[in-house]
N, CA, C and O atoms as a GROMACS GRO file, in nm:
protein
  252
    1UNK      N    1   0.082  -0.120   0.000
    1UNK     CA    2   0.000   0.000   0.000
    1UNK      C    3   0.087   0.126   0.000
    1UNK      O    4   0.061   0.224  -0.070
    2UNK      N    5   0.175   0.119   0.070
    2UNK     CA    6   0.264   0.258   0.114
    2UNK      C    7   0.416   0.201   0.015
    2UNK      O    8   0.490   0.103   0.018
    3UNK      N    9   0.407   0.303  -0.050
    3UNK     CA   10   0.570   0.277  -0.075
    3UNK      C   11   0.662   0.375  -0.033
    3UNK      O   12   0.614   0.432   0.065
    4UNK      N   13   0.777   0.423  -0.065
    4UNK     CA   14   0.903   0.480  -0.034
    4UNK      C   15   0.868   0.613   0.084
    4UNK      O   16   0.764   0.679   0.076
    5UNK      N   17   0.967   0.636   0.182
    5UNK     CA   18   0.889   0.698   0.245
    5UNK      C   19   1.012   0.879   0.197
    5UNK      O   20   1.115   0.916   0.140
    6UNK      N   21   0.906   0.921   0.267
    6UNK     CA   22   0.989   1.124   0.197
    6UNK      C   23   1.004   1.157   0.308
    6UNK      O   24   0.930   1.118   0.398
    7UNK      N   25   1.078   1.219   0.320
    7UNK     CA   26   1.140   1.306   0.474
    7UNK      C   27   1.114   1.486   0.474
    7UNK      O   28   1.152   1.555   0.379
    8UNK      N   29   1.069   1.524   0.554
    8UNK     CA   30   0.989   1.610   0.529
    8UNK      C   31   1.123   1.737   0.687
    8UNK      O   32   1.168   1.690   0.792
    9UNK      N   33   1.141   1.880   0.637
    9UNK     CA   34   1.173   1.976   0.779
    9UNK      C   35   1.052   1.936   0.914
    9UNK      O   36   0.932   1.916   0.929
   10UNK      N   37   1.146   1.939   0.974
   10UNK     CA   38   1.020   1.904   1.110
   10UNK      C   39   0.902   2.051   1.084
   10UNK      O   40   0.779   2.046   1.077
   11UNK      N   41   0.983   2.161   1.076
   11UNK     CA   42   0.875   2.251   1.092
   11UNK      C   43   0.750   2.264   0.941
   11UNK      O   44   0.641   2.320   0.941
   12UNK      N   45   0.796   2.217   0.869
   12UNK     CA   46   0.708   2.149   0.731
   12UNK      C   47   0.600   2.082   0.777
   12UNK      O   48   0.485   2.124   0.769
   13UNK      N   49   0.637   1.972   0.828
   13UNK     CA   50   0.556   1.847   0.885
   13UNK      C   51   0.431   1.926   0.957
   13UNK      O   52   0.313   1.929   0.922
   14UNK      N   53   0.520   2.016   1.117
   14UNK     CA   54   0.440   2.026   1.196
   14UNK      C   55   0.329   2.154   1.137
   14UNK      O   56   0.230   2.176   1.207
   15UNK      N   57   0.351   2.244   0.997
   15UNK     CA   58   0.258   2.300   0.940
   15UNK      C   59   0.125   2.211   0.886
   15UNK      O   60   0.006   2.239   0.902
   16UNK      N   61   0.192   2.080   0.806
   16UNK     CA   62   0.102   1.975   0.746
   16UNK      C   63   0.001   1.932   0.872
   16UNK      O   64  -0.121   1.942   0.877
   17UNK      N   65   0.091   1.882   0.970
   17UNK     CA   66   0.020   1.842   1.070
   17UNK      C   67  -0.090   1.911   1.155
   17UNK      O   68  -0.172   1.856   1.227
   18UNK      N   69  -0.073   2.035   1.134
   18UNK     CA   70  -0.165   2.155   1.202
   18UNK      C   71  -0.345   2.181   1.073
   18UNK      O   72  -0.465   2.193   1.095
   19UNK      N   73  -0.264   2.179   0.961
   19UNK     CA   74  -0.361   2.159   0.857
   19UNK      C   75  -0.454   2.048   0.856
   19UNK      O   76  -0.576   2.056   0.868
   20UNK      N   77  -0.386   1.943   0.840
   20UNK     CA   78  -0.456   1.844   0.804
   20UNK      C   79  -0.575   1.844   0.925
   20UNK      O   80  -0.697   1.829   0.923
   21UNK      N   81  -0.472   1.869   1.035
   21UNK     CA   82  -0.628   1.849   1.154
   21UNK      C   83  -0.753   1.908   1.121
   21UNK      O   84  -0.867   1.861   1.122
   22UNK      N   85  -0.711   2.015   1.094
   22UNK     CA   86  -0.840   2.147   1.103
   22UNK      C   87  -0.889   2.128   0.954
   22UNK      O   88  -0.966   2.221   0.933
   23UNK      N   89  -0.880   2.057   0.855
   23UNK     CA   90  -0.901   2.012   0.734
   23UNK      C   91  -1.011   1.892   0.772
   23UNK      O   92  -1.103   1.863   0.695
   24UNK      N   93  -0.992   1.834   0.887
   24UNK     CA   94  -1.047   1.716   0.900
   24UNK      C   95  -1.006   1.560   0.841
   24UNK      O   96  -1.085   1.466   0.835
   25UNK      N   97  -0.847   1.556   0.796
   25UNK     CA   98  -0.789   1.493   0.744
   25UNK      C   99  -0.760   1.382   0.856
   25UNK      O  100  -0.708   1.419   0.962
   26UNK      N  101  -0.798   1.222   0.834
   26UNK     CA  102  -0.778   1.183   0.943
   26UNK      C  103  -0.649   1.101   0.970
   26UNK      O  104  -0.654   1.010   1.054
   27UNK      N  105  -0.497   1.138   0.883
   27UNK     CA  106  -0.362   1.132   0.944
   27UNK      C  107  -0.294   1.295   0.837
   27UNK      O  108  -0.355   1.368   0.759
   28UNK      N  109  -0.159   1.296   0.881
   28UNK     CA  110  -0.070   1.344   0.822
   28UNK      C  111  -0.070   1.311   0.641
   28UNK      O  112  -0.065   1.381   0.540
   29UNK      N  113  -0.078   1.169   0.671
   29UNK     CA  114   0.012   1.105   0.504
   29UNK      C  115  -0.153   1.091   0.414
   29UNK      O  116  -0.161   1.074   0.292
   30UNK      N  117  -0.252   1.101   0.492
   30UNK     CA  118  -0.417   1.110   0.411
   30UNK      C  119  -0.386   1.272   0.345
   30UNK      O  120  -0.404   1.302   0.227
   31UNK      N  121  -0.345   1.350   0.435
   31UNK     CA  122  -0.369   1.515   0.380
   31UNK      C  123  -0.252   1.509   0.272
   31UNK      O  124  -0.295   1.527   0.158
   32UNK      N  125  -0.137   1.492   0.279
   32UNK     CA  126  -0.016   1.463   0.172
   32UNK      C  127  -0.024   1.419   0.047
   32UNK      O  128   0.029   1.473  -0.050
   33UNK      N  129  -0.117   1.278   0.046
   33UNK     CA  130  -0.162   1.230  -0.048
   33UNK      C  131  -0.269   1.304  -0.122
   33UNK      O  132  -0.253   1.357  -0.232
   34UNK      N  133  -0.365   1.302  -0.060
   34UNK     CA  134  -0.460   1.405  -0.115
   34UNK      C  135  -0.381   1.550  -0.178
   34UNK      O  136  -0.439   1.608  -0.270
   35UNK      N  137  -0.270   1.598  -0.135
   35UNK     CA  138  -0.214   1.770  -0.141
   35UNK      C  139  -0.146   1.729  -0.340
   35UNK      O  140  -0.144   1.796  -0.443
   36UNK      N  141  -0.094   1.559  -0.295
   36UNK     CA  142  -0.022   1.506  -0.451
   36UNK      C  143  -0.083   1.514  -0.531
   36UNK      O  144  -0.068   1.583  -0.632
   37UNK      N  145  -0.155   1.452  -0.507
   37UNK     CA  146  -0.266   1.379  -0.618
   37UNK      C  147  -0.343   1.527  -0.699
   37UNK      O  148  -0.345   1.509  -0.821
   38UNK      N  149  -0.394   1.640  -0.665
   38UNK     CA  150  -0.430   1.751  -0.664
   38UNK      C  151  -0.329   1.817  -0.794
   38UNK      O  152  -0.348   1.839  -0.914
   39UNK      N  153  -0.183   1.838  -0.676
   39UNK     CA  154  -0.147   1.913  -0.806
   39UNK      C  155  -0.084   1.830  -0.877
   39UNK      O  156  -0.025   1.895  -0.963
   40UNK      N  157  -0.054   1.666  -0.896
   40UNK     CA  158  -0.080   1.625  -1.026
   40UNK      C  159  -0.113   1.619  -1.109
   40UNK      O  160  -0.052   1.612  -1.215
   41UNK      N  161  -0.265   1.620  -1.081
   41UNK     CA  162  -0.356   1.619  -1.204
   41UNK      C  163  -0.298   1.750  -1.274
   41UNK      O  164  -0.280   1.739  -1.395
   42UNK      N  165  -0.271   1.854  -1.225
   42UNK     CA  166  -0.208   1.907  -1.361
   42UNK      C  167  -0.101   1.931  -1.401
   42UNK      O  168  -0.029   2.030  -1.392
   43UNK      N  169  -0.084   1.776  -1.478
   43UNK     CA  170  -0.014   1.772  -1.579
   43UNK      C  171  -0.075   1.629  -1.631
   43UNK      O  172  -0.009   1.542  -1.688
   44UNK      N  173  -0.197   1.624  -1.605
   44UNK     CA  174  -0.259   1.528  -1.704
   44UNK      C  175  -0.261   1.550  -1.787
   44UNK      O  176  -0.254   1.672  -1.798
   45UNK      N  177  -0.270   1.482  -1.912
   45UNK     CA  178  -0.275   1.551  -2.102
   45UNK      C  179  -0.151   1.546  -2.138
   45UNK      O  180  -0.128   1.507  -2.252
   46UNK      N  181  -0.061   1.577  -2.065
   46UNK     CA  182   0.039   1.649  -2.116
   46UNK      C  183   0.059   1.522  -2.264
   46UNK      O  184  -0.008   1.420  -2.263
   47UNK      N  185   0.128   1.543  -2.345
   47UNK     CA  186   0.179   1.471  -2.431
   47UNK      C  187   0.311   1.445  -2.444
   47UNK      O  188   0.345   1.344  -2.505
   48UNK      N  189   0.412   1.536  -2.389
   48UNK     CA  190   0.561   1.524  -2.398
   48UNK      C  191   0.632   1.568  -2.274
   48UNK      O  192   0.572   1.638  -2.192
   49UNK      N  193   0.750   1.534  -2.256
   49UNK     CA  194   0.836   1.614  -2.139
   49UNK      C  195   0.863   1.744  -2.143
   49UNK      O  196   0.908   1.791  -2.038
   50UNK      N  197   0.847   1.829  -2.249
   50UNK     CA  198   0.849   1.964  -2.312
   50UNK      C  199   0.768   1.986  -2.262
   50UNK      O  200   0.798   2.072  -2.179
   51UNK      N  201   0.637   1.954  -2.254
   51UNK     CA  202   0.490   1.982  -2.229
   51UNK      C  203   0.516   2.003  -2.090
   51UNK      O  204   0.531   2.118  -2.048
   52UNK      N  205   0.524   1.906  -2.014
   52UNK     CA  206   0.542   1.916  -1.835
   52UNK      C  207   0.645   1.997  -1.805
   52UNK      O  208   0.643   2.069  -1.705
   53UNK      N  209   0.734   1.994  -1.879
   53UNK     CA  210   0.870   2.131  -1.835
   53UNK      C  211   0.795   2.280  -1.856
   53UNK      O  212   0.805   2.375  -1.779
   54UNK      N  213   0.726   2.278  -1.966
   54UNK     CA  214   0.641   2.437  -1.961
   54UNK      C  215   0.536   2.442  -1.875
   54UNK      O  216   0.495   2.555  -1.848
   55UNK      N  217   0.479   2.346  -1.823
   55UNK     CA  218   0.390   2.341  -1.717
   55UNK      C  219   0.411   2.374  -1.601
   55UNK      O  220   0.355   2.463  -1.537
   56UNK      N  221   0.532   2.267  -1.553
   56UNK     CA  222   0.597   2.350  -1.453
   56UNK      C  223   0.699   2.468  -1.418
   56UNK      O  224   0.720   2.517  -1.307
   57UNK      N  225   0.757   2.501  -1.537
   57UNK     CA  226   0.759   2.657  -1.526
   57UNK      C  227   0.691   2.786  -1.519
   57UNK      O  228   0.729   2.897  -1.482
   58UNK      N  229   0.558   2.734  -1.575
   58UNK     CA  230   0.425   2.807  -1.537
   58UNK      C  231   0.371   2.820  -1.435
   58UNK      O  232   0.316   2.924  -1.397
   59UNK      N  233   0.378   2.734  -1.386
   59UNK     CA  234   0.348   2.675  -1.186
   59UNK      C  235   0.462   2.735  -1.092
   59UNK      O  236   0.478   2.733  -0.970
   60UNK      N  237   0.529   2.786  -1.194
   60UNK     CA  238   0.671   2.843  -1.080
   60UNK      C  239   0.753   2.746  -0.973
   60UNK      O  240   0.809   2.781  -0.869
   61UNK      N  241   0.740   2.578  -1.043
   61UNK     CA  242   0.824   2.487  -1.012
   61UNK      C  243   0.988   2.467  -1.043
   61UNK      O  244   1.066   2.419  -0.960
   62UNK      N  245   1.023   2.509  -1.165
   62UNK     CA  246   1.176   2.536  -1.221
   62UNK      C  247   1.153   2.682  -1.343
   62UNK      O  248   1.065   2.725  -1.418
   63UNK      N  249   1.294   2.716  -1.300
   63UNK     CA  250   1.298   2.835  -1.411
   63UNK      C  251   1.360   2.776  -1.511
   63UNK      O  252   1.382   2.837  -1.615
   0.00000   0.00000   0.00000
């Protein structure tokens, strides 16, 4: 079910962890997953790696 795990700044975490509560999220790694999955989806469609590189330079992920 779970694969590889990500290591997160403690003070990262303990923001996630403050969210997710008051979100009603019922762990840490439910709100995380849910936060992925979200901004994945856009870059559904894409058709090429060109495509997702202008995507995420649009998203202000890499310059």
């Amino acid at each position: 079910m779970f694969g590889p795990k990500v290591k997160l700044e403690k003070a990262l975490y303990e923001k996630i962890k403050m969210y997710s509560h008051i979100a009603g999220y019922s762990s840490v790694e439910e709100f995380v997953h849910h936060a992925l999955e979200k901004e994945l989806k856009q870059f559904e469609g894409a058709e090429s790696e060109e495509e997702i590189r202008q995507k995420l330079k649009g998203l202000g992920y890499i310059s």
